[in-house]
Structure formats: C-alpha cells, structure tokens
C-alpha positions as CSV (number, residue, x, y, z in Angstrom):
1,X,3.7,13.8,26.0
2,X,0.1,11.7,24.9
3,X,-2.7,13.6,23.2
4,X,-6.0,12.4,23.9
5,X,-7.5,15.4,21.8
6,X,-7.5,17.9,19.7
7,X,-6.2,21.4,21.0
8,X,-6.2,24.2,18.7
9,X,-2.5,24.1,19.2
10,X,-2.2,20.9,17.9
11,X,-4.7,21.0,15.4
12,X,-2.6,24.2,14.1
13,X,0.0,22.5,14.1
14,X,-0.8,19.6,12.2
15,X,-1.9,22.3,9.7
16,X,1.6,23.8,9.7
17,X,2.5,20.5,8.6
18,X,0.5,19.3,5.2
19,X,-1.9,22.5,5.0
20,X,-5.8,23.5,6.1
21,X,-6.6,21.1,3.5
22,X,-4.5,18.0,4.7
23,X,-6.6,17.5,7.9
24,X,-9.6,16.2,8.5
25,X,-11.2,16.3,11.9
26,X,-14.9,15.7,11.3
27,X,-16.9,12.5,11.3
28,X,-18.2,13.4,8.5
29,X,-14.7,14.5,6.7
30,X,-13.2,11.0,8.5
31,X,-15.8,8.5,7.4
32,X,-14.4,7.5,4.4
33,X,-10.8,6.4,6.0
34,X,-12.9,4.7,9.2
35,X,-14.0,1.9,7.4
36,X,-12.9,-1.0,5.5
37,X,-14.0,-1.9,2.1
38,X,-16.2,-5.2,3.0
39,X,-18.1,-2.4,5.7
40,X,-17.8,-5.2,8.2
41,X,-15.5,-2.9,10.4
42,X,-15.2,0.5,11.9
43,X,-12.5,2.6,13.6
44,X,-11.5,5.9,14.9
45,X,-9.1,8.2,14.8
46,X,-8.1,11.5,15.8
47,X,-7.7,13.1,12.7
48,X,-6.9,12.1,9.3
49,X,-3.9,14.0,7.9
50,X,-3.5,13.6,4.2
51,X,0.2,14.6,3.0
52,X,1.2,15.7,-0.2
53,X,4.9,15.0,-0.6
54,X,7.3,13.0,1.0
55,X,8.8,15.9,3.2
56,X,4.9,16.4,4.4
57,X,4.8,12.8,5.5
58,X,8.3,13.7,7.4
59,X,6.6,16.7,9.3
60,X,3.8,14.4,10.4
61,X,5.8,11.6,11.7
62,X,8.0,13.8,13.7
63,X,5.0,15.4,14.9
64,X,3.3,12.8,15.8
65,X,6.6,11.2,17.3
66,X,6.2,14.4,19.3
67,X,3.3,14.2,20.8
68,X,3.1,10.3,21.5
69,X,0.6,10.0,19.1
70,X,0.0,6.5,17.3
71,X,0.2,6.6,12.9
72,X,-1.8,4.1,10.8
73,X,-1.0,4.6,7.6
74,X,-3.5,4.3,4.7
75,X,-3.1,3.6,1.2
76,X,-6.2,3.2,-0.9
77,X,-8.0,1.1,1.8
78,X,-9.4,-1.5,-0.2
79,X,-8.6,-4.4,2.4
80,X,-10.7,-6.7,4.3
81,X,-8.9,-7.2,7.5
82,X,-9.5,-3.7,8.7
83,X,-5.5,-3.4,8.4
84,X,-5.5,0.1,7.5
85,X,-7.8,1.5,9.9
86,X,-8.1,1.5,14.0
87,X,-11.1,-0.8,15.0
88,X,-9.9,-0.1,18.7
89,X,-10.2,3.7,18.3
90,X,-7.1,4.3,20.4
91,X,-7.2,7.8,19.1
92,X,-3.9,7.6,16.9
93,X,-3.9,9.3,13.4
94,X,-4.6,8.2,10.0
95,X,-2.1,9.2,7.6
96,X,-4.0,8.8,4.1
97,X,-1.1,9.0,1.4
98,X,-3.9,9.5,-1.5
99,X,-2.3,13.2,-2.4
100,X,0.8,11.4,-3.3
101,X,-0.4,10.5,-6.6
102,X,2.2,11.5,-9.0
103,X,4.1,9.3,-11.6
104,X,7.6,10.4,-11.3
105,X,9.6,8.6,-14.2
106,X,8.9,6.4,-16.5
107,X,12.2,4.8,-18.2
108,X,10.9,2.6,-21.3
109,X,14.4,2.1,-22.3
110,X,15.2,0.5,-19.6
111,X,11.9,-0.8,-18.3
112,X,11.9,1.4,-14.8
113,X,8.4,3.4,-13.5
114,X,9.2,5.7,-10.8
115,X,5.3,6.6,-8.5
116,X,4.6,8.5,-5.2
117,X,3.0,5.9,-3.1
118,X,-0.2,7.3,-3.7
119,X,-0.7,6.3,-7.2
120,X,-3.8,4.0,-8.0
121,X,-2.5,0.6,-9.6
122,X,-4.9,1.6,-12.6
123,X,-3.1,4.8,-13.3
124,X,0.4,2.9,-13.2
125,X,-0.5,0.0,-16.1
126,X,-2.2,3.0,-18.0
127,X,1.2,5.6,-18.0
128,X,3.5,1.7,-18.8
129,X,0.8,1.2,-21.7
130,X,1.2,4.6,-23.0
131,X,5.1,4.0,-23.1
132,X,4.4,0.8,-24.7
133,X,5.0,-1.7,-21.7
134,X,3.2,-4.1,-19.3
135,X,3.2,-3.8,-15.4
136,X,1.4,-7.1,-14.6
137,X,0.6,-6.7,-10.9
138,X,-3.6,-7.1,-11.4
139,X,-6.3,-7.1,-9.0
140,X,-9.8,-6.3,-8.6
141,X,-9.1,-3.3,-7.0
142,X,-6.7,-2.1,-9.0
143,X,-8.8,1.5,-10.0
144,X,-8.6,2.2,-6.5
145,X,-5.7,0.2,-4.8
146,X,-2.3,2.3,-4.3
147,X,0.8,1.3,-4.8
148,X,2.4,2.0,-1.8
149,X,-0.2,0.1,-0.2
150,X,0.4,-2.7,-2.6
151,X,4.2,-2.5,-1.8
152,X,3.6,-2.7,2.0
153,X,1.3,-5.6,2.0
154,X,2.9,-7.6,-1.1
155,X,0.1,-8.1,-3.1
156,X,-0.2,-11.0,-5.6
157,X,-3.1,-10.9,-7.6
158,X,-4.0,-12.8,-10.9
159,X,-0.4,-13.1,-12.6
160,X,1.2,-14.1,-10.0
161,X,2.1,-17.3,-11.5
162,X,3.9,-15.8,-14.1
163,X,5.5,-12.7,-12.9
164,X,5.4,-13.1,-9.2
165,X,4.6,-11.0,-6.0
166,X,5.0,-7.5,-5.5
167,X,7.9,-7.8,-4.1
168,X,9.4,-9.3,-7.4
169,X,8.2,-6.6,-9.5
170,X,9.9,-3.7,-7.3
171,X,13.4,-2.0,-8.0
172,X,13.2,-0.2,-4.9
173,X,11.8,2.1,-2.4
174,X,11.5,5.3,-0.8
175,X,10.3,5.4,3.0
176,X,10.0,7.7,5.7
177,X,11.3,6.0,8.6
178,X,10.1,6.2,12.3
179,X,12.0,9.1,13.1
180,X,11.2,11.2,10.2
181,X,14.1,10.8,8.0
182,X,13.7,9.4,4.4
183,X,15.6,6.3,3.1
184,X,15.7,6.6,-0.7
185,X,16.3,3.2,-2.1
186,X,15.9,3.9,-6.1
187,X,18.6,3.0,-8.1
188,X,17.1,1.3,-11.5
189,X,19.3,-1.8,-11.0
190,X,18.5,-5.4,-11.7
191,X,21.9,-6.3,-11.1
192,X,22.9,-5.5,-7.2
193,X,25.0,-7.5,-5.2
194,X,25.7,-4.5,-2.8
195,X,24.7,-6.2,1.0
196,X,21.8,-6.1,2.0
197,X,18.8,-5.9,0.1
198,X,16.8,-3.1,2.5
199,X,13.8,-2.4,0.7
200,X,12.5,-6.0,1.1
201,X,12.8,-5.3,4.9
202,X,9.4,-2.7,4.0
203,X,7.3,-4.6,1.3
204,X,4.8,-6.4,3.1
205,X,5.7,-5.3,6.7
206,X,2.2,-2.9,6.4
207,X,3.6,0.0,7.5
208,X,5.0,-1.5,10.8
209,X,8.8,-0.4,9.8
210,X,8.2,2.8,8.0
211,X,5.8,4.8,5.6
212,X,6.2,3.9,1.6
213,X,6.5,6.6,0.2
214,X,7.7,5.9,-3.7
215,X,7.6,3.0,-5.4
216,X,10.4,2.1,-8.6
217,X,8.5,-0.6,-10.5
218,X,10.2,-3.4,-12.8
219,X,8.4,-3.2,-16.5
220,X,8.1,-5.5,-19.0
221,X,7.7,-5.2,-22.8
222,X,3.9,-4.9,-23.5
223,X,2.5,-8.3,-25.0
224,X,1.5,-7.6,-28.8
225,X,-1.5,-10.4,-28.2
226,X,-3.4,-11.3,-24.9
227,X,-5.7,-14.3,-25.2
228,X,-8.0,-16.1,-22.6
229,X,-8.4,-19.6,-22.3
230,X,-10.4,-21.4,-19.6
231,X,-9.5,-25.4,-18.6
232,X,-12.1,-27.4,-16.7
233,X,-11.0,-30.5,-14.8
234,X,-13.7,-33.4,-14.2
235,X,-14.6,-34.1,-10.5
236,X,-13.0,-36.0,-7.7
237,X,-14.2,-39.5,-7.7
238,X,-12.4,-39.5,-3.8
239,X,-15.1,-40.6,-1.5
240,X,-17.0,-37.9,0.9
241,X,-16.2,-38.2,4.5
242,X,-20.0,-37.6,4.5
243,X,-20.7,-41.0,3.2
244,X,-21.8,-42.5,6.2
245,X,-18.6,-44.7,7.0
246,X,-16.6,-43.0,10.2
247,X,-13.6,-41.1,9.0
248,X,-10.2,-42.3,9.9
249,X,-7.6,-39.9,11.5
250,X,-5.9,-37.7,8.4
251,X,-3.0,-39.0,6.6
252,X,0.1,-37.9,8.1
C-alpha cells in the first residue's frame, strides 16, 4: 500500500507511534523542517514525525515501511544541499530526531561520551568540558548541528587536521535499520579487531542505510592552554592566464 494523504487512520496512527505531540501536519507546524539553512531550497512532506526514543523511531519506520511511505531523516538541518529535506515533495515523511537529545554516559576515565542522536554538537563539548575533556569536532553550526547528523554525513570541520573526520572520532553506533530493528554497535573499545567494522558502513551514508540513532564519541584530555596564531603567506608571483598571452593546454 502508497499513501498519498493523510487519513485520520493514518494520522492516528502515526500518533500511536511517538504521541499527539510528535506529529506535525500543518504548514505552519512543518515550515521549519521544509527548508534548508541557506533558504535557497524548499520541500514537502507529509508530515513531520518527531520521535523521542529509539523504540519511537522503530515504530515509525515499520509504519512507514507499512504503508510504502518514503523517510527523510533530519538531524539539525543546518546543511546547504537541501540533503535533509524533499525539494521534489514526493510526499514521504520527515523524521526530525531533535527529541532525542539526551547525553547518555559520559566515561572520563576512559574518555567515552555516550548521546541520542539528537544532541546539539554544542551541548556534547559543554558535558566533555564539564568532565574535564575535549571533543574537537568544531563547526559553525555547532549550537545547532546534531550529532547524529554529524555521524551520518561525516563532518570535518576546523580540527580536522589534527584529530580527523567524524568518522575517526566515533566508538560506535546505534541505528535503526530499514526494517525497524536496532543494531547497537557501543562497546567503548579502541582496540577491536573483531571483522568487520559495521558502524563505518552508516557514518556518512546520510541516512541511506539506516537511522542514527546514538552516537559513542572518542574524548580527549581537555588542553590546559588554547592559543591562536595566524600565518600569512606572500602572493603568487605565477603569471595570470589573464595576461594577454593565449594559455597553453594544462599540465598533465
């Protein structure tokens, strides 16, 4: 079966599944998850469900499995590629993961941060702060990026020179898998030589393999000084292409 709308049925249905609260169904109510951040693009959708635990983001993808409906899921939406939203308004559902916003664990002993997917970045480097330790992924939309949504599209941001992509800051993952059942990959290992390493499988796949839903971060002792230098490099003295003479082909 495809849904091409909303039948009270359905719509009590999807309420059954993350509460009255959970969905959204009005433009008005869905006008903050049909945009992206740069405002350059617009979608639809046929209703935004917003889960509030992993077994909630079960229920939906079975019901939605159910009904042949199409799932876009949404972290903090702070992209520019209108990646979390559907600019073709095929009349799937949003699944906004910004209820799943608690931090689960943190481990200081042994450097481990355990965080619903949900979690703003900010709120992650403020609870490692508090417990004395660094979590360097940075970015300029780190107050409202998720992590989940940092997980699934492998952010880099500033330090990545010196402490790598996402994917090299994370322990492991929990995800709700296309048929509803969750894969719980947490263990708090560095050292695991056991196969296959799964979770990588889902950190920057955006959501095409499964639904993030908890992040286990890799911490780092908090520096006792940060300083900022700048270095400033003279210009090229190469020759502009725009200098009259015809350009030869490009080196190969």
């Amino acid at each position: 079966m495809t849904v091409h709308r909303l039948s009270p049925e359905i719509l009590s249905a999807m309420e059954g599944a993350v509460g009255p609260s959970g969905v959204a169904i009005s433009g008005s109510d869905m006008a903050k998850y049909l945009g992206d951040w740069s405002g350059d693009h617009r979608g639809g959708a046929l209703a935004v469900l917003k889960p509030a635990s992993a077994a909630e983001v079960q229920a939906v993808v079975r019901l939605c499995g159910a009904l042949g409906l199409g799932i876009i899921p949404q972290g903090g939406n702070t992209g520019l590629v209108a990646g979390a939203i559907d600019i073709e308004a095929r009349g799937a559902v949003v699944i906004s993961l910004e209820r799943l916003n608690r931090i689960r664990l943190v481990d200081a002993d042994n450097f481990v941060l355990q965080a619903d997917a949900g979690c703003v970045l900010q709120a992650i480097k403020d609870a490692s702060e508090a417990h004395d330790c660094l979590f360097p992924l940075a970015l300029g939309a780190q107050g409202s990026c998720q992590i989940g949504g940092n997980a699934a599209s492998n952010a880099g941001g500033v330090n990545v020179l010196r402490y790598g992509m996402a994917r090299d800051l994370i322990l492991g993952l929990e995800v709700v898998l296309p048929d509803g059942e969750l894969w719980d990959g947490f263990s708090g290992l560095r050292k695991d030589n056991r196969g296959y390493d799964l979770k990588q499988l889902f950190i920057g796949s955006e959501g095409t393999l499964g639904i993030i839903t908890g992040v286990e971060l890799k911490l780092f002792p908090r520096p006792a000084r940060i300083e900022t230098a700048i270095s400033a490099l003279p210009p090229s003295k190469r020759p502009s292409r725009c200098s009259g003479k015809r350009a030869g082909p490009p080196p190969t």
